[in-house]
VMD Tcl script that builds the backbone (N, CA, C; Angstrom):
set m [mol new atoms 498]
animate dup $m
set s [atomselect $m all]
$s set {name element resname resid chain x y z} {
  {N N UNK 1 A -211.107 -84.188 184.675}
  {CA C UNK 1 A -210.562 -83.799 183.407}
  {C C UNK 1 A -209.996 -85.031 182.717}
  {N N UNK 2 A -210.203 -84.959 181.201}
  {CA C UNK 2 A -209.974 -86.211 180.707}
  {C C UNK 2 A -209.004 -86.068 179.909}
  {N N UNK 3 A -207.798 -87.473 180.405}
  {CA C UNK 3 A -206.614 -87.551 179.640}
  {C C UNK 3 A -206.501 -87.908 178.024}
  {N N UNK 4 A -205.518 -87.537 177.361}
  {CA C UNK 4 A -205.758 -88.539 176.361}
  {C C UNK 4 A -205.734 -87.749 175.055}
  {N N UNK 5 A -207.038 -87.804 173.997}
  {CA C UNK 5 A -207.187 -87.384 172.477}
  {C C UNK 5 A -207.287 -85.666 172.695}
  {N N UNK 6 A -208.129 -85.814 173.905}
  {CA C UNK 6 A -208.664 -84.318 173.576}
  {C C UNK 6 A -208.316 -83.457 174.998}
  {N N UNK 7 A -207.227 -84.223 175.912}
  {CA C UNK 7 A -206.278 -83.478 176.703}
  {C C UNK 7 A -204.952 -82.541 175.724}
  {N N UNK 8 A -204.964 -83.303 174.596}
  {CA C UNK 8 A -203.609 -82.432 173.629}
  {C C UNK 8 A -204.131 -81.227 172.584}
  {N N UNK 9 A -205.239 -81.246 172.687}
  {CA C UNK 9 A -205.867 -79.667 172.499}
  {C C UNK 9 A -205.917 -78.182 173.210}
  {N N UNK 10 A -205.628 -77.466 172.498}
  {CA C UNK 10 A -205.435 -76.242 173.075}
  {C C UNK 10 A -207.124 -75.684 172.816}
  {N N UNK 11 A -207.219 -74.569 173.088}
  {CA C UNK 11 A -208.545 -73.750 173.400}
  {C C UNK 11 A -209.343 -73.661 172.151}
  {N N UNK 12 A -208.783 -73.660 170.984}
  {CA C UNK 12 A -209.370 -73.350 169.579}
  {C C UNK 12 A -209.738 -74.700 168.949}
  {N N UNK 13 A -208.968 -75.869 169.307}
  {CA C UNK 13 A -209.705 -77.214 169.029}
  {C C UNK 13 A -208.295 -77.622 168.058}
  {N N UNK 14 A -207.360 -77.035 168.172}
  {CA C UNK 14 A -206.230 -77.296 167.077}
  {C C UNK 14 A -205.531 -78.205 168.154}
  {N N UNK 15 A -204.086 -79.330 167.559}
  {CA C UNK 15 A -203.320 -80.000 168.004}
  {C C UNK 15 A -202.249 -79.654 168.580}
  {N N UNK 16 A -201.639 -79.826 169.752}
  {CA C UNK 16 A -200.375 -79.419 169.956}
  {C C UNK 16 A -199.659 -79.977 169.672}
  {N N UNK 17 A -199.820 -80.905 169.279}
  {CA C UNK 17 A -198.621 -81.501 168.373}
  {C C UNK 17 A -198.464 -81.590 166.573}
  {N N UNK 18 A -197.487 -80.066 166.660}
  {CA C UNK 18 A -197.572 -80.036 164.885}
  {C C UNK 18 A -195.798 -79.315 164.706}
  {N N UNK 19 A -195.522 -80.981 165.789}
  {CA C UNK 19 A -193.717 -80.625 165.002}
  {C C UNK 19 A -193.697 -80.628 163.747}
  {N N UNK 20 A -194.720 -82.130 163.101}
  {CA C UNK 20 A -193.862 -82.287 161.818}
  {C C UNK 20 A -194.190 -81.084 160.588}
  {N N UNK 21 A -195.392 -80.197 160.651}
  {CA C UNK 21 A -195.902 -79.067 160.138}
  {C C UNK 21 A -194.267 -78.313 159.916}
  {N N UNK 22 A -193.181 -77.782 160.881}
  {CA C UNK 22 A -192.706 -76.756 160.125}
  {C C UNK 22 A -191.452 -77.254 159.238}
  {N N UNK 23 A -191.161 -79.104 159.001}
  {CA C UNK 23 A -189.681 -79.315 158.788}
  {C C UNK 23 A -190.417 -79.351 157.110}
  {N N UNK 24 A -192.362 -80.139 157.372}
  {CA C UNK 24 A -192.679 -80.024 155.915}
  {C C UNK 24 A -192.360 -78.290 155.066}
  {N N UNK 25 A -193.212 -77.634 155.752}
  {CA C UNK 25 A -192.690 -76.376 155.237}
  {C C UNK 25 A -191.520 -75.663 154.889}
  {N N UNK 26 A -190.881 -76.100 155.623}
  {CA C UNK 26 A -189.223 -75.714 155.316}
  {C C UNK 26 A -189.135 -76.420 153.907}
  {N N UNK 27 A -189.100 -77.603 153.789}
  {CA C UNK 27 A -189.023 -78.400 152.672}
  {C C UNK 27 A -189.378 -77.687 151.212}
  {N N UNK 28 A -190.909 -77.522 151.360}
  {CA C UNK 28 A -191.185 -77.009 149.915}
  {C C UNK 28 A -190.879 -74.820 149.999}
  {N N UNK 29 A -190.360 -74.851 150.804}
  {CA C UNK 29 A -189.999 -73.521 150.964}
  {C C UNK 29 A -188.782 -73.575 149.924}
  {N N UNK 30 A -187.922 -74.449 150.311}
  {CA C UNK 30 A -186.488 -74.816 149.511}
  {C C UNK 30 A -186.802 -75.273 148.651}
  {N N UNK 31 A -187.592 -75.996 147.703}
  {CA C UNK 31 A -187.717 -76.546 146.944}
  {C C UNK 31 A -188.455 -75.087 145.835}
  {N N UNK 32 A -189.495 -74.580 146.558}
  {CA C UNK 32 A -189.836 -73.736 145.729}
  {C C UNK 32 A -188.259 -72.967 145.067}
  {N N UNK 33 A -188.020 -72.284 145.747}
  {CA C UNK 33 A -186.466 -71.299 145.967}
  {C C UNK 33 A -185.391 -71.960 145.051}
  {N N UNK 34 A -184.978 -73.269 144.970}
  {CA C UNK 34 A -184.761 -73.964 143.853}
  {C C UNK 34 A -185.167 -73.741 142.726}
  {N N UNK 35 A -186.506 -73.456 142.430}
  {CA C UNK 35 A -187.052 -73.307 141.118}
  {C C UNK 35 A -186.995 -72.612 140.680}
  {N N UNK 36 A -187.067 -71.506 141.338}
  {CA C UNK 36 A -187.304 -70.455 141.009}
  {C C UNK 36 A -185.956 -69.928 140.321}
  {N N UNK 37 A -184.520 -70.081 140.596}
  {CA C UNK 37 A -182.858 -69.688 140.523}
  {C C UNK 37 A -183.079 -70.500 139.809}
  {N N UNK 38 A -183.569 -71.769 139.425}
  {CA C UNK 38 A -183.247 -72.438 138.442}
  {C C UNK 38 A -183.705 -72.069 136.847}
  {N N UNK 39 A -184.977 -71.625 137.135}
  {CA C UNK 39 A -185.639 -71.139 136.317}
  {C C UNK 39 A -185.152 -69.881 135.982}
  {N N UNK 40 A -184.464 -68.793 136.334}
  {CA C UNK 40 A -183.850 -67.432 136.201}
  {C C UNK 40 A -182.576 -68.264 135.364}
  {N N UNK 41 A -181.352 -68.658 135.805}
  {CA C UNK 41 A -180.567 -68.577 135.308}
  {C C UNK 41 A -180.665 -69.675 134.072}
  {N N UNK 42 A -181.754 -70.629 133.468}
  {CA C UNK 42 A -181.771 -71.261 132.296}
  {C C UNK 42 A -182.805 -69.739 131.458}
  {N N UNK 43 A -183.325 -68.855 131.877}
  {CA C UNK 43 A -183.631 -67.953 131.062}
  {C C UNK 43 A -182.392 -67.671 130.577}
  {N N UNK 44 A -181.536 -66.433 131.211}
  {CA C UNK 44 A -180.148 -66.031 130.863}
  {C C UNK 44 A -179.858 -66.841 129.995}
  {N N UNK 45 A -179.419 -68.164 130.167}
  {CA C UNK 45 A -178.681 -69.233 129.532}
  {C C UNK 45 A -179.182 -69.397 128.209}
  {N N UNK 46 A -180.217 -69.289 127.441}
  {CA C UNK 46 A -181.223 -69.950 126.827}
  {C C UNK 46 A -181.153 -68.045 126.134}
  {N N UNK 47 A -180.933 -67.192 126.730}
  {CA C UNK 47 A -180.981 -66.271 125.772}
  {C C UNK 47 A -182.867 -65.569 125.956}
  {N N UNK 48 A -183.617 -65.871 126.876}
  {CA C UNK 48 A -185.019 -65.531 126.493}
  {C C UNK 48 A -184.482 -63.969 127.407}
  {N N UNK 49 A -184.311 -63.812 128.121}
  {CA C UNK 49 A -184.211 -62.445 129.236}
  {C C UNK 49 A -182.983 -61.643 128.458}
  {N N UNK 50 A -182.297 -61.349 127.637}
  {CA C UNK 50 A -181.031 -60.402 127.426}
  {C C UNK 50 A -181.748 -59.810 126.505}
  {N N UNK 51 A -182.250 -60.374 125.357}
  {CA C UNK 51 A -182.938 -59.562 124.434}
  {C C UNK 51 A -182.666 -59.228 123.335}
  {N N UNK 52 A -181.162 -59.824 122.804}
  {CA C UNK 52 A -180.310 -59.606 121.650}
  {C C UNK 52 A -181.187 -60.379 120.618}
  {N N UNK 53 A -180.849 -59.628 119.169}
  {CA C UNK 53 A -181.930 -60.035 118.148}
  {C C UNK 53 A -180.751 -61.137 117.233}
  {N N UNK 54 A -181.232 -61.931 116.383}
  {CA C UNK 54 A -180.480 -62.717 115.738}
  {C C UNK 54 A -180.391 -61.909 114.458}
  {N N UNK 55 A -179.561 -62.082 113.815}
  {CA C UNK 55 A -179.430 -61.360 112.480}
  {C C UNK 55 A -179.890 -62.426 111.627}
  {N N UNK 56 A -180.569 -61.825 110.179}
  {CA C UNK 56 A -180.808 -62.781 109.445}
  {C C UNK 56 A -180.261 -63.297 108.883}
  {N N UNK 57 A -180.040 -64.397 108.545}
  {CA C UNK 57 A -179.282 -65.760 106.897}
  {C C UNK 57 A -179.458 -65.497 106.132}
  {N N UNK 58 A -178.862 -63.930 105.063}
  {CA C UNK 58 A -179.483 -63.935 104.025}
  {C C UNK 58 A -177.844 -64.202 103.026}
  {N N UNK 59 A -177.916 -64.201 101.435}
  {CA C UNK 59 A -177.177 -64.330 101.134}
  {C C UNK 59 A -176.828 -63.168 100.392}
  {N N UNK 60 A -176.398 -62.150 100.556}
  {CA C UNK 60 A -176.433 -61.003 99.896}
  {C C UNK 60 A -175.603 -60.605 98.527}
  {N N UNK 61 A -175.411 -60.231 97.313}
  {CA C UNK 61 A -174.272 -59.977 96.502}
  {C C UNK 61 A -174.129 -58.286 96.204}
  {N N UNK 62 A -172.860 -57.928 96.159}
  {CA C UNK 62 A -173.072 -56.866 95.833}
  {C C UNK 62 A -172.153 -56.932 94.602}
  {N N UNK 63 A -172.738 -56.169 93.483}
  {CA C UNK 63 A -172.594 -56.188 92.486}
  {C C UNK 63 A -172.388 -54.360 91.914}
  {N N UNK 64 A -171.556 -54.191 90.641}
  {CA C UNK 64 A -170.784 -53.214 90.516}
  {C C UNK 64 A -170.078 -52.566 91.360}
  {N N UNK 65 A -169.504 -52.984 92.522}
  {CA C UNK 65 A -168.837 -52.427 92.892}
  {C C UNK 65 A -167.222 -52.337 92.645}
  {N N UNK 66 A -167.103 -51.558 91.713}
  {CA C UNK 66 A -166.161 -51.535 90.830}
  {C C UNK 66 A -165.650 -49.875 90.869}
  {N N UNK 67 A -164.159 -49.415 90.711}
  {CA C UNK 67 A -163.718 -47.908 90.501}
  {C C UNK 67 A -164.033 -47.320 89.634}
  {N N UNK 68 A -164.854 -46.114 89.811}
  {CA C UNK 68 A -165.170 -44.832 88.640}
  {C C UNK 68 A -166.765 -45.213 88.991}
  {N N UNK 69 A -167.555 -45.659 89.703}
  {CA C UNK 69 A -168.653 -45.675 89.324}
  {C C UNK 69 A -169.693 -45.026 90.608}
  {N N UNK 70 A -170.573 -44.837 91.142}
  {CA C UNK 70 A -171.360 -44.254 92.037}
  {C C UNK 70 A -172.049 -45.112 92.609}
  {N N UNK 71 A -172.844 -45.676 91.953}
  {CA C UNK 71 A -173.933 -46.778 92.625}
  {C C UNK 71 A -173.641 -48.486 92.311}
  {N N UNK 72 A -174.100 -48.790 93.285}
  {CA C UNK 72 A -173.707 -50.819 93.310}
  {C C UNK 72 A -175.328 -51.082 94.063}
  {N N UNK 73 A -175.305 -52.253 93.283}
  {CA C UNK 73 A -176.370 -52.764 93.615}
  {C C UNK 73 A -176.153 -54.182 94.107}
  {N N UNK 74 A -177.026 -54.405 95.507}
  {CA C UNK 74 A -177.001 -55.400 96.299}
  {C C UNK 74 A -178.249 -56.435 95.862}
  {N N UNK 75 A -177.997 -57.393 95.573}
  {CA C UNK 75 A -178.980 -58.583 95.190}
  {C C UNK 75 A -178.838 -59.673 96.375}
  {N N UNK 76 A -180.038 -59.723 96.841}
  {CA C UNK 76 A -181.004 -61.219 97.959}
  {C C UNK 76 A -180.732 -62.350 97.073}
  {N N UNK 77 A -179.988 -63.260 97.275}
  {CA C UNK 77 A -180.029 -64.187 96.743}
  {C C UNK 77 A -180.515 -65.577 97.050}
  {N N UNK 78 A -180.681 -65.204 97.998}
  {CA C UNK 78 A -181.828 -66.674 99.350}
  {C C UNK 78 A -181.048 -65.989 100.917}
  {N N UNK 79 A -182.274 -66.732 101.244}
  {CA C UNK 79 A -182.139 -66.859 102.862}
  {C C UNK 79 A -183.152 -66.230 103.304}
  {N N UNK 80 A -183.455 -65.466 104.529}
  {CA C UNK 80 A -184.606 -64.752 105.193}
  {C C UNK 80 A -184.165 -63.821 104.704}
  {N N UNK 81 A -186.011 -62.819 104.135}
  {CA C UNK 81 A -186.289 -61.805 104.171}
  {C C UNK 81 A -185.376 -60.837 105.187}
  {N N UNK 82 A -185.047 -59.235 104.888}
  {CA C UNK 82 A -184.627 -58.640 105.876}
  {C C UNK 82 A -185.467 -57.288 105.537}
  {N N UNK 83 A -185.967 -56.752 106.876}
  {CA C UNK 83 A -186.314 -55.854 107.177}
  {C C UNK 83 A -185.630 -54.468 106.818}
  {N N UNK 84 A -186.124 -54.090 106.274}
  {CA C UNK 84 A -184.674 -52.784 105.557}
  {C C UNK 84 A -185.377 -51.659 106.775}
  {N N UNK 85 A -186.378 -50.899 106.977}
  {CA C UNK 85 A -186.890 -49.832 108.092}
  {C C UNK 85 A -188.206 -50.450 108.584}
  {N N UNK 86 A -188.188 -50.798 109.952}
  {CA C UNK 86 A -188.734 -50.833 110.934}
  {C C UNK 86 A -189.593 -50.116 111.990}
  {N N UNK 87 A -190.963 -49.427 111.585}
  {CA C UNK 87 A -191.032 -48.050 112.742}
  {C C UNK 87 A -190.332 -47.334 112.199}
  {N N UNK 88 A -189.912 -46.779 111.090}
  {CA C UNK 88 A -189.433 -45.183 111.064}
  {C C UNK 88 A -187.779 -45.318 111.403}
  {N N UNK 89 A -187.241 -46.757 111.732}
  {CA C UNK 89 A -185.785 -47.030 112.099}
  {C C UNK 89 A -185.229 -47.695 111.205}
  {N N UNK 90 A -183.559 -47.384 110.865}
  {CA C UNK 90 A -183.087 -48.309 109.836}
  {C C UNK 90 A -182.708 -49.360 110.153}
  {N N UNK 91 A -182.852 -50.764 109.683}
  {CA C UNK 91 A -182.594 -51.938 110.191}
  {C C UNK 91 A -181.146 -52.369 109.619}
  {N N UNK 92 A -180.788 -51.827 108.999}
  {CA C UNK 92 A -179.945 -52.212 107.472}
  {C C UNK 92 A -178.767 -50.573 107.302}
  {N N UNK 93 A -177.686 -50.780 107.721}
  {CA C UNK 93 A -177.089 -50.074 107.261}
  {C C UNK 93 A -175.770 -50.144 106.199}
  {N N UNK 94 A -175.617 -49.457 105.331}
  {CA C UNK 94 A -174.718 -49.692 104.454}
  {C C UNK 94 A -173.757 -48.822 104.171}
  {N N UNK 95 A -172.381 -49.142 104.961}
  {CA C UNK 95 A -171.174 -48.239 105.286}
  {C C UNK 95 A -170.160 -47.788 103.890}
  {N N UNK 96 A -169.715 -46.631 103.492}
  {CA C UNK 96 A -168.938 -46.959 102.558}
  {C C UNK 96 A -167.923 -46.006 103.157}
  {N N UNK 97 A -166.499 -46.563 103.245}
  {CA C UNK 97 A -165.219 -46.274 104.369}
  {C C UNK 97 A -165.364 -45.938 105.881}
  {N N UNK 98 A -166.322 -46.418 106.374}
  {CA C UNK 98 A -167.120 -46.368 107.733}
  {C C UNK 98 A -168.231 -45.372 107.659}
  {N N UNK 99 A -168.222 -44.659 106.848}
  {CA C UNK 99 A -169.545 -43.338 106.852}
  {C C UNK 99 A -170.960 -44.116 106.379}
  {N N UNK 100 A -171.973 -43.626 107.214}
  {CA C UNK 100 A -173.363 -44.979 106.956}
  {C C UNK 100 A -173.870 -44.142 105.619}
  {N N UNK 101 A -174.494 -44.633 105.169}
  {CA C UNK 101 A -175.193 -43.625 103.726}
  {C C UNK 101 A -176.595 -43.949 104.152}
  {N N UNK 102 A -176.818 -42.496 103.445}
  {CA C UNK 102 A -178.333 -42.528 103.993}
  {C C UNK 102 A -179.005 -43.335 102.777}
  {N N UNK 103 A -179.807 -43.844 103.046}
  {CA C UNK 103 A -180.653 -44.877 102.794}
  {C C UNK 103 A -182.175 -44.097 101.953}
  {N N UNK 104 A -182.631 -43.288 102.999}
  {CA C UNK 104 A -183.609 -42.918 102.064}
  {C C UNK 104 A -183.689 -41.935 101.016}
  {N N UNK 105 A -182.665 -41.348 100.902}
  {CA C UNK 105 A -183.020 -40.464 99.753}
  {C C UNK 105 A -181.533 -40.690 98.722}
  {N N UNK 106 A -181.241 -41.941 98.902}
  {CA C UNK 106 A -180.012 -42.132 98.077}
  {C C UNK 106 A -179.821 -44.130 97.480}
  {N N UNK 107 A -181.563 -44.312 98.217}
  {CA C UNK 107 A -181.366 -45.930 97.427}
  {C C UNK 107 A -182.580 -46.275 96.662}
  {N N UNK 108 A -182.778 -47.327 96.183}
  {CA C UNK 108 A -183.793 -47.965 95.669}
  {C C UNK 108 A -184.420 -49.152 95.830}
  {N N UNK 109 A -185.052 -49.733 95.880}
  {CA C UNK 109 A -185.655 -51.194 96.061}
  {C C UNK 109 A -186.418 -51.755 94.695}
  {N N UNK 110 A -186.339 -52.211 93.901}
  {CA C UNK 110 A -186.736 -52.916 92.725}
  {C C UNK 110 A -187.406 -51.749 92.034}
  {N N UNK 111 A -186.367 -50.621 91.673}
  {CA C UNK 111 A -186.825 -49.311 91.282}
  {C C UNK 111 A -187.836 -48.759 91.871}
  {N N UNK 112 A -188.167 -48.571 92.939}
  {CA C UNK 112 A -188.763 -47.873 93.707}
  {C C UNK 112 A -188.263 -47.525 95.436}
  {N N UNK 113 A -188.477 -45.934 95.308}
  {CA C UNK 113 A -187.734 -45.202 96.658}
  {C C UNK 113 A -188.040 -46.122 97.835}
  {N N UNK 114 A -187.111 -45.804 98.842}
  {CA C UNK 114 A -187.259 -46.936 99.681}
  {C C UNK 114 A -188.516 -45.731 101.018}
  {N N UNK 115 A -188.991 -46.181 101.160}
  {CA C UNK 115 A -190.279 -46.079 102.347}
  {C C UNK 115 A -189.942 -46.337 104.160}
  {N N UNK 116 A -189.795 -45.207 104.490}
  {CA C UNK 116 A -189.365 -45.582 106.038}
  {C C UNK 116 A -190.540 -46.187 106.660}
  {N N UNK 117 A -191.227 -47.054 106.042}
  {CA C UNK 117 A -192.178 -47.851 106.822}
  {C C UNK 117 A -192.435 -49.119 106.324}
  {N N UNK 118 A -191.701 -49.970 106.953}
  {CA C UNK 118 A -191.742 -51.629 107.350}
  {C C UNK 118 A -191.392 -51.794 105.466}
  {N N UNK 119 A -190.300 -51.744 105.229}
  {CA C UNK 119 A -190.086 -51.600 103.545}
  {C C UNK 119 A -189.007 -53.431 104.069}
  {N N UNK 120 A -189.147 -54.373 103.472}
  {CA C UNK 120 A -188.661 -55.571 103.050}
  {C C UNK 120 A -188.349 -55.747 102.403}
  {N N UNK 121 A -187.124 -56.512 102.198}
  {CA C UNK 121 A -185.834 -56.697 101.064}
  {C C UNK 121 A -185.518 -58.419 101.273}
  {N N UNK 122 A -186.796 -59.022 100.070}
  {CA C UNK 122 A -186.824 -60.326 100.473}
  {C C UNK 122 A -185.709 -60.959 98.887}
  {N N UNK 123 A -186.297 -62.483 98.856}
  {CA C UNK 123 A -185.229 -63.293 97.968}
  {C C UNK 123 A -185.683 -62.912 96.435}
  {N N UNK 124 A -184.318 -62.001 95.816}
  {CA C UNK 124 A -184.574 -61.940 94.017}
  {C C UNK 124 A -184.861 -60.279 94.559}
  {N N UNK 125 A -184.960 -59.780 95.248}
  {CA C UNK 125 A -185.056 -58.249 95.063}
  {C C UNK 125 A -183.677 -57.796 94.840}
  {N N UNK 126 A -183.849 -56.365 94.229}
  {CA C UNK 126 A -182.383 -55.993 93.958}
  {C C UNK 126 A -182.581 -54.099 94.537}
  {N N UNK 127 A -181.312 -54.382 95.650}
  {CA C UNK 127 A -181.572 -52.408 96.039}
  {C C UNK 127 A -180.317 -51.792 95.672}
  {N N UNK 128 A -180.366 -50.588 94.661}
  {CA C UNK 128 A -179.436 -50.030 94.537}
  {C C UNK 128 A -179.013 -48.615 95.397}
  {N N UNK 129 A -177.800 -48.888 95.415}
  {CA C UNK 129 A -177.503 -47.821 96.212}
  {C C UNK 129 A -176.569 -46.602 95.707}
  {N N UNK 130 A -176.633 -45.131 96.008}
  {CA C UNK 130 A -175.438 -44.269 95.767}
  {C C UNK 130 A -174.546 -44.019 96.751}
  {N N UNK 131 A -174.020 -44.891 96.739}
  {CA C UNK 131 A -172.840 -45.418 98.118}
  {C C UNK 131 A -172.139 -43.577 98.497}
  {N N UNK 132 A -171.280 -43.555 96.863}
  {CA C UNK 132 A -170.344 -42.227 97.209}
  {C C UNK 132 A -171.293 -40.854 97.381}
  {N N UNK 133 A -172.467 -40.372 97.129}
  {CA C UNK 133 A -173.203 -39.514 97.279}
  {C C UNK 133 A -173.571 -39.965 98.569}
  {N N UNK 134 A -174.238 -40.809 99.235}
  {CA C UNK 134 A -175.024 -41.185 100.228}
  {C C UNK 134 A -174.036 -41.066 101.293}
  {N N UNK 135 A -173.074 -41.424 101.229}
  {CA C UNK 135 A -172.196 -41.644 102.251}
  {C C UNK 135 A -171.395 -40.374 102.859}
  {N N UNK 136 A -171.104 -39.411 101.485}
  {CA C UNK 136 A -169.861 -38.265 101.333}
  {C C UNK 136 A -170.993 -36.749 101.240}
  {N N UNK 137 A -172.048 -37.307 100.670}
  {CA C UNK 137 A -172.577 -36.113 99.667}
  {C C UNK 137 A -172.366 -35.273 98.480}
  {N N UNK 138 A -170.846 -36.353 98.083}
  {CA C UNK 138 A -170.245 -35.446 96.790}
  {C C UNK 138 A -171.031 -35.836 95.288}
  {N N UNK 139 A -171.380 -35.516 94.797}
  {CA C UNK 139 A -172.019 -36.102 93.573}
  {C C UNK 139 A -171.010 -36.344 92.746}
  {N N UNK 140 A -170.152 -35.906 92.804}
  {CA C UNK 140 A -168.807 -36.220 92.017}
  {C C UNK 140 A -167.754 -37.502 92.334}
  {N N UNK 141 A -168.358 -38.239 93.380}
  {CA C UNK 141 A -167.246 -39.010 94.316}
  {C C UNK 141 A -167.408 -40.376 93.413}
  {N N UNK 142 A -166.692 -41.187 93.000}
  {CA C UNK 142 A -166.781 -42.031 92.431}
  {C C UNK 142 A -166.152 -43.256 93.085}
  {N N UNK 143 A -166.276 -44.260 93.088}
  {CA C UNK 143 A -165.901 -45.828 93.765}
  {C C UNK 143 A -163.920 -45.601 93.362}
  {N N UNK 144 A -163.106 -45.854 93.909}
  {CA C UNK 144 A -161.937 -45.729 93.956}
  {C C UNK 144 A -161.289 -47.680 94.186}
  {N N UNK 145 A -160.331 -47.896 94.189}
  {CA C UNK 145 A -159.616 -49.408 94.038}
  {C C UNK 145 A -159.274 -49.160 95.871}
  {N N UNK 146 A -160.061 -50.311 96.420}
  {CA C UNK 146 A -159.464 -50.698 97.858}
  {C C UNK 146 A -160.806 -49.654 99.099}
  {N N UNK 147 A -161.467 -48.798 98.201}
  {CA C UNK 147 A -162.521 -48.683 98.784}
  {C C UNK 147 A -163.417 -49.761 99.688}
  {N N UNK 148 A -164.156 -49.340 100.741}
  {CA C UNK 148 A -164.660 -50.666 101.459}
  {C C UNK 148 A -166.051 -50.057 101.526}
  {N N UNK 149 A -166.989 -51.431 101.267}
  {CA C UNK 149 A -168.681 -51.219 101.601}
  {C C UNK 149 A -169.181 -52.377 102.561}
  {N N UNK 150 A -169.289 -52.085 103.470}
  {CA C UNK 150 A -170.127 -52.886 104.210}
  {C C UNK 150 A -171.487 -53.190 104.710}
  {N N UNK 151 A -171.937 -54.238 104.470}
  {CA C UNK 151 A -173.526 -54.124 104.825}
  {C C UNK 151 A -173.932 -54.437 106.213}
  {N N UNK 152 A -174.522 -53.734 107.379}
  {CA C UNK 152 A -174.777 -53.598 108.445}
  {C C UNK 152 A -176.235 -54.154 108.737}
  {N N UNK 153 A -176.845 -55.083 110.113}
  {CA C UNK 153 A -177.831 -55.123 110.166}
  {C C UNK 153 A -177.922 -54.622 111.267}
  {N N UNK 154 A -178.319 -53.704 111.970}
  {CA C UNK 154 A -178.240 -52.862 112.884}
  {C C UNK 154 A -178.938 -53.317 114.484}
  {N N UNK 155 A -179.822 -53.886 114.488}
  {CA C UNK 155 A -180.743 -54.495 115.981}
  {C C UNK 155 A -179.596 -55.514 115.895}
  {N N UNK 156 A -178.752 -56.409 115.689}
  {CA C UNK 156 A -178.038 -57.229 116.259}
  {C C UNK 156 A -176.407 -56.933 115.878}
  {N N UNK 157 A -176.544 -55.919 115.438}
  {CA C UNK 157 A -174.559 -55.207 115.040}
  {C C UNK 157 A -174.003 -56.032 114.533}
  {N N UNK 158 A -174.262 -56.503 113.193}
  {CA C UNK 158 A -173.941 -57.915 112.741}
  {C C UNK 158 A -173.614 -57.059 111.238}
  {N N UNK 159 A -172.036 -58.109 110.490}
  {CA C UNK 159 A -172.456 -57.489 109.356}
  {C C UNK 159 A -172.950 -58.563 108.405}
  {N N UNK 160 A -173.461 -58.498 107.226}
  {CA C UNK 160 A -174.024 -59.217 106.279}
  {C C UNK 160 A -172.974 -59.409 105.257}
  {N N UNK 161 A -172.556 -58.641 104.717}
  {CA C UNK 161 A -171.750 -58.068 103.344}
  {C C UNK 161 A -170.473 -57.088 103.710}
  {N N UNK 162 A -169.459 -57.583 103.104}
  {CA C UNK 162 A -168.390 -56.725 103.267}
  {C C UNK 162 A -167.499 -56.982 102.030}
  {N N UNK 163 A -167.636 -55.742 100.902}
  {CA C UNK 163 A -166.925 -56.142 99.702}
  {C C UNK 163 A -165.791 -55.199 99.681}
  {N N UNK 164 A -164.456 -54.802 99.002}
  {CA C UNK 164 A -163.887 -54.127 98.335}
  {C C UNK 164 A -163.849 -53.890 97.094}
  {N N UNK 165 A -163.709 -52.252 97.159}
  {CA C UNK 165 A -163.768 -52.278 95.651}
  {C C UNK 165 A -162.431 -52.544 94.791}
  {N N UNK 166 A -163.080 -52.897 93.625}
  {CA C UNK 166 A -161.735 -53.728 92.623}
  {C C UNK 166 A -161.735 -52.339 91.663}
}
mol reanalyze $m
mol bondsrecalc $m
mol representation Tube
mol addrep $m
């Protein structure tokens, strides 16, 4: 029997000597495992995995909102387009003394009803609203001194606009 290259073979033709085989493996075992936690928590960090939406930069004015009157109209004055309904959802809500007003059957978009489907409220449009009907349902309710309207963007709970009335 012969000593030597092919005395350190076992029956299958493999080496018995393969210390250094498991310290390599260990190695990129940890190294993978590293990457991987590293890579998870710069998601989190970085905002790609939570899912929160940014609200848009727009510059909004609201205008007449003044006592004795019903409707005020909100003018885009630059910044990003905003999505007013999304899918059949309101993107955009507009509070008057915390009560949301409904939107579709109490506003307008450059004189025309607003559309629960993908309806946009970009720069120079003007949407009017019947804040005290929309909000109360009174047709009689008129804007009062110290009244509050706030403009809501709803996927990121952000507000846009927050006027009192004078």
């Amino acid at each position: 029997m012969k000593k030597g290259k092919e005395g350190n073979r076992n029956r299958k033709g493999f080496s018995r000597d393969d210390k250094g085989v498991s310290s390599v493996l260990g190695v990129v075992l940890l190294i993978s495992i590293v990457v991987v936690i590293t890579s998870v928590i710069a998601a989190f960090v970085f905002g790609a995995v939570t899912g929160n939406k940014q609200s848009p930069c727009a510059e909004l004015v609201v205008k007449d909102a003044v006592a004795g009157k019903q409707n005020i109209t909100i003018v885009h004055y630059g910044g990003d387009g905003i999505c007013v309904y999304s899918a059949g959802s309101r993107n955009i809500e507009i509070k008057y003394n915390g009560r949301v007003c409904d939107l579709q059957n109490n506003a307008s978009l450059n004189d025309i009803a607003l559309s629960p489907v993908n309806t946009y409220f970009n720069l120079g449009d003007e949407l009017e609203v019947s804040v005290t009907y929309g909000a109360t349902g009174d047709p009689t309710r008129n804007l009062t001194a110290g009244d509050s309207i706030c403009i809501v963007y709803t996927p990121a709970d952000s507000i846009l606009q927050r006027v009192t009335v004078v």
